[in-house]
N, C-alpha and C positions, 0 to 999 in steps of 0.2 A: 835884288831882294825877291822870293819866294812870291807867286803871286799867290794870293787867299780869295775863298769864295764867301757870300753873303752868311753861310751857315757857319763858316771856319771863324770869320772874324766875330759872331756871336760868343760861339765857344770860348775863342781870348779873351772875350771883354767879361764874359760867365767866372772865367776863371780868374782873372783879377778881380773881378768884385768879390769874391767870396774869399780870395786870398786862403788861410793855412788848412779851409777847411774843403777846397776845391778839389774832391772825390769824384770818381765816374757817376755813384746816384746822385749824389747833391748837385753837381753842376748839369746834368738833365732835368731834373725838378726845377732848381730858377732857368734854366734855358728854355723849358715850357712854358713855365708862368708868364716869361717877359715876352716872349713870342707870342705867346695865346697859344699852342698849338701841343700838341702829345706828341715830342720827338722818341722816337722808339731807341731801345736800348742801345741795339747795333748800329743805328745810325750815330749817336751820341760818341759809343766809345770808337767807332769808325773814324769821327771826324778828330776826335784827340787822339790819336795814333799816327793820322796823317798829319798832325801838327809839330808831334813828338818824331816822326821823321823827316819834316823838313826843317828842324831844329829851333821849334818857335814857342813848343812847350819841352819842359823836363819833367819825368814823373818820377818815384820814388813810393816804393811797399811801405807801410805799416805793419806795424808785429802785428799776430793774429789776435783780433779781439775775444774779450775774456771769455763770452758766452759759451758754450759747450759748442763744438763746434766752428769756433769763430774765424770767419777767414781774416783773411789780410786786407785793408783799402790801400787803392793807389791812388795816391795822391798828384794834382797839376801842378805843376809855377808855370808862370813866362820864362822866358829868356831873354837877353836883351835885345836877341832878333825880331822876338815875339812882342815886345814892347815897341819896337822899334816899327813894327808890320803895322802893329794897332797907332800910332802916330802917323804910319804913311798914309793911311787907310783915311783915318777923322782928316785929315789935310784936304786927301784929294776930294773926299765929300766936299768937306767948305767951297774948294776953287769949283767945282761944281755948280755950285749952289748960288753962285758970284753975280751979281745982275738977275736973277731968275725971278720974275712977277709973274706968280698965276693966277691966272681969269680965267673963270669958270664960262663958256657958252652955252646957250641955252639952245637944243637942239629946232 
């Protein structure tokens, strides 16, 4: 299995939550919001590109929208690799996470 970085597995989980509507701007706008942070364009569609080549997302055009002008959006899914990445992922967090009590010390 493909390994994924912190930002990649955001992406998958972005894009499943947002399901049929999962575009390059829409899935930056909630990857921002849930992150707190302002991921810039080329990083966003950087990291769905590397996902789409190691076969974890599928993307597919839209006609061009009506407005004068209008391009095309390309749209995300999973795959069932990329389904499959994000269940390896939530796992290995848990077994992690396994026994871990944190206490804070006071310096």
């Amino acid at each position: 299995m493909a390994t994924i970085s912190g930002l990649e597995l955001a992406a998958l989980l972005t894009v499943a939550r947002l399901g049929a509507d999962a575009y390059g701007a829409a899935v930056r706008r909630e990857l921002s919001e849930i992150e707190g942070r302002d991921y810039s364009v080329g990083a966003v569609y950087t990291t769905l590109q590397r996902l789409e080549n190691k076969g974890l997302l599928m993307s597919r055009a839209s006609e061009p929208r009506s407005e004068r002008g209008g391009r095309s959006r390309r749209y995300f899914a999973l795959t069932r690799d990329g389904a499959a990445a994000c269940r390896a992922a939530r796992a290995r967090h848990e077994r992690m996470w396994t026994g871990v009590t944190l206490r804070g010390r006071t310096a």
